[in-house]
C-alpha positions in Angstrom: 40.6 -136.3 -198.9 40.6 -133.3 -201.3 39.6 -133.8 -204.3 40.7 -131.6 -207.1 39.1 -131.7 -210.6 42.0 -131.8 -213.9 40.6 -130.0 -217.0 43.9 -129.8 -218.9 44.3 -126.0 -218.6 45.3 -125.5 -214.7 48.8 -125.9 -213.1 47.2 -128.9 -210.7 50.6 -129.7 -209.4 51.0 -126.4 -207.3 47.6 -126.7 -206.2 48.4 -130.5 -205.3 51.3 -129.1 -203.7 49.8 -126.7 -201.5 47.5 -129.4 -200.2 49.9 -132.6 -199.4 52.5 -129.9 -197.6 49.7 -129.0 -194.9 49.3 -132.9 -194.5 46.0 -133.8 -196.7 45.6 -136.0 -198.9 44.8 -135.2 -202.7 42.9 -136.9 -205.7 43.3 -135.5 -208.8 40.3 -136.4 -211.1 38.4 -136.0 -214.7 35.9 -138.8 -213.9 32.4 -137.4 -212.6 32.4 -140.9 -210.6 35.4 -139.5 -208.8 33.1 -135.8 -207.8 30.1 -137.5 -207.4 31.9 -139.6 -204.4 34.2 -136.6 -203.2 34.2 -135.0 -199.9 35.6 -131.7 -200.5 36.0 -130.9 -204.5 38.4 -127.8 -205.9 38.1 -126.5 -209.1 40.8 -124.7 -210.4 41.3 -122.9 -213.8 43.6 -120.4 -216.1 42.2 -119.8 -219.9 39.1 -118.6 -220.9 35.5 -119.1 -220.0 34.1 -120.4 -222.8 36.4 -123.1 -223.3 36.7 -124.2 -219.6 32.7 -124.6 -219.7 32.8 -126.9 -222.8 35.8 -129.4 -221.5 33.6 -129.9 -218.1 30.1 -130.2 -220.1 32.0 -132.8 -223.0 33.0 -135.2 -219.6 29.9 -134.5 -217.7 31.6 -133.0 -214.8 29.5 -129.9 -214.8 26.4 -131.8 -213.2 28.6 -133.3 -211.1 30.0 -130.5 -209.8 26.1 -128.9 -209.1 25.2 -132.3 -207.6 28.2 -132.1 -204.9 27.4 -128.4 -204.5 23.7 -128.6 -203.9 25.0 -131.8 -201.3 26.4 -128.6 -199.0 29.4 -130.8 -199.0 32.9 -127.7 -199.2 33.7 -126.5 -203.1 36.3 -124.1 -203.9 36.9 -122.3 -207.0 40.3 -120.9 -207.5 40.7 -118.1 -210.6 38.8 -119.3 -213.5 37.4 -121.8 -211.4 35.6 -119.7 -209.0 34.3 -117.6 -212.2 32.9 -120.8 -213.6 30.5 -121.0 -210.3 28.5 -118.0 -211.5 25.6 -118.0 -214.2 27.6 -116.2 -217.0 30.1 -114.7 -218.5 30.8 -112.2 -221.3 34.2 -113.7 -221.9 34.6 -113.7 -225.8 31.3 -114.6 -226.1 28.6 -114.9 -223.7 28.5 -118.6 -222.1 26.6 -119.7 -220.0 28.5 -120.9 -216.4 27.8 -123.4 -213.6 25.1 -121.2 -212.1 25.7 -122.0 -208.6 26.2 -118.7 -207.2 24.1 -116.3 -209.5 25.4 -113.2 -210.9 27.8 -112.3 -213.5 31.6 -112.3 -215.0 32.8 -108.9 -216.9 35.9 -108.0 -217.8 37.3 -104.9 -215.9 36.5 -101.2 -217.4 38.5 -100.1 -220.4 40.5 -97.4 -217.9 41.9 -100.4 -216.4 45.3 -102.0 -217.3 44.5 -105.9 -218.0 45.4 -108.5 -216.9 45.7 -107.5 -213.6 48.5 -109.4 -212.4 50.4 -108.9 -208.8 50.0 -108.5 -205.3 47.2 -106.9 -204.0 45.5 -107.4 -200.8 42.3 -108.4 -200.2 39.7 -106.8 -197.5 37.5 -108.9 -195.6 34.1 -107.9 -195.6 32.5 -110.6 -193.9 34.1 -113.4 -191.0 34.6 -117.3 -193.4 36.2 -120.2 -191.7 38.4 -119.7 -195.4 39.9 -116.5 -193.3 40.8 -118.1 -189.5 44.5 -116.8 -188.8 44.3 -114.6 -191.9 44.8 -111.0 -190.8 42.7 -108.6 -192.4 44.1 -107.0 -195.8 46.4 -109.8 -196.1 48.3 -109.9 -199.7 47.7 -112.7 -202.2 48.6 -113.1 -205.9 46.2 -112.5 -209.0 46.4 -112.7 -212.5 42.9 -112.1 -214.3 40.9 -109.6 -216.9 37.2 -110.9 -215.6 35.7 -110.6 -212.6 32.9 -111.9 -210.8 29.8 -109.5 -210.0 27.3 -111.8 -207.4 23.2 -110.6 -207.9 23.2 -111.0 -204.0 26.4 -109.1 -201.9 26.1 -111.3 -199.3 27.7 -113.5 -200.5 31.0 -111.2 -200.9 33.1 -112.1 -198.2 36.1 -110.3 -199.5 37.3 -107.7 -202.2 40.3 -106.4 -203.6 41.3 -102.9 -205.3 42.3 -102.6 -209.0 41.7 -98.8 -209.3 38.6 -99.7 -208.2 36.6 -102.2 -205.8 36.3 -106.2 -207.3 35.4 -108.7 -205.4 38.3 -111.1 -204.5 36.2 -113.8 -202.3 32.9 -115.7 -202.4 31.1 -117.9 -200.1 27.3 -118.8 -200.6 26.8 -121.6 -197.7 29.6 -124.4 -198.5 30.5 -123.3 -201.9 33.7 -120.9 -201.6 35.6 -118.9 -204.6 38.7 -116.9 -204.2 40.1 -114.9 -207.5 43.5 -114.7 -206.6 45.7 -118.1 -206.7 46.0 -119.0 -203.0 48.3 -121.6 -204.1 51.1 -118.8 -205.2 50.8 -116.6 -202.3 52.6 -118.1 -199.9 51.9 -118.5 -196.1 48.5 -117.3 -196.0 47.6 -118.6 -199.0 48.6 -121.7 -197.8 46.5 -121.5 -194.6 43.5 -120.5 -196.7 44.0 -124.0 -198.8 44.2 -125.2 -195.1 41.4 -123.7 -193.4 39.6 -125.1 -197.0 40.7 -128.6 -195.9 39.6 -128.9 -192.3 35.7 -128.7 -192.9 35.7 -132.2 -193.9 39.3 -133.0 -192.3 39.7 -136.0 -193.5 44.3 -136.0 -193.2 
């Protein structure tokens, strides 16, 4: 089963969606009882930074979240939600994040049109089980102004090109991030939420 944690400010249906049309089975949670007990968590997210950190410290999900993490049991951060998985972010103001994967969130040079918002394909730096039947430079969909900068490459496993290199994909042991939605980009995005799915797969 996938669990997939609600903080109000995410579309969860199309995420849901993406999950029960490959066959799996979804839970869709606030209740850190719910993570605590989950076998692969998502955490999705749209909005800001700031705000997304205080809803999941106000219902105690952020320790939950670190607990499952730190478990090595699979967590995926989509958009916001993967940005949320790093130490910081300058977002408004400077919060502090999850601190899973350490490094930082920035919002893209001042020569750059923001939000960046489209198509754009994403190069895969490194082989992930998240990328099995994804061809290389494959196109997803992103909408975002931030970014995630990682202290160790490594764990880049993908990036993208918005007149300039970002990095689109994340993967430090069982702990996964993708920037772009891989819930609105269609077939491959699908098979990514797919791939996601079949470390534990539990159908």
């Amino acid at each position: 089963m996938i669990t997939i944690i609600d903080l109000g400010i995410s579309n969860i249906k199309s995420i849901t969606r993406g999950f029960v049309t490959q066959g799996f089975r979804v839970r869709v949670t606030a209740d850190p009882r719910d993570v605590r007990s989950a076998e692969s968590l998502v955490l999705p997210g749209v909005g800001a930074f700031p705000k997304a950190m205080e809803v999941l410290r106000e219902k105690g999900l952020d320790l939950a979240i670190k607990e499952h993490a730190l478990s090595g049991k699979p967590l995926l951060g989509i958009c916001l939600g993967m940005q949320l998985l790093f130490s910081d972010s300058t977002e408004h103001i400077h919060a502090q994040g999850l601190d899973i994967i350490k490094g930082h969130v920035v919002r893209f040079p001042s020569d750059r049109s923001v939000p960046h918002m489209g198509w754009n394909e994403v190069i895969q730096r490194h082989p992930s089980i998240l990328f099995k039947g994804i061809p290389d430079r494959a196109d997803f969909y992103f909408v975002h102004s931030y970014y995630a900068v990682p202290d160790d490459d490594k764990c880049i496993i993908g990036e993208s090109d918005h007149y300039g290199k970002f990095v689109a994909v994340v993967q430090n042991g069982m702990v996964f991030g993708t920037q772009f939605h891989p819930e609105k980009s269609h077939r491959y995005g699908l098979l990514l939420l797919r791939n996601f799915a079949t470390i534990t797969d539990n159908t």
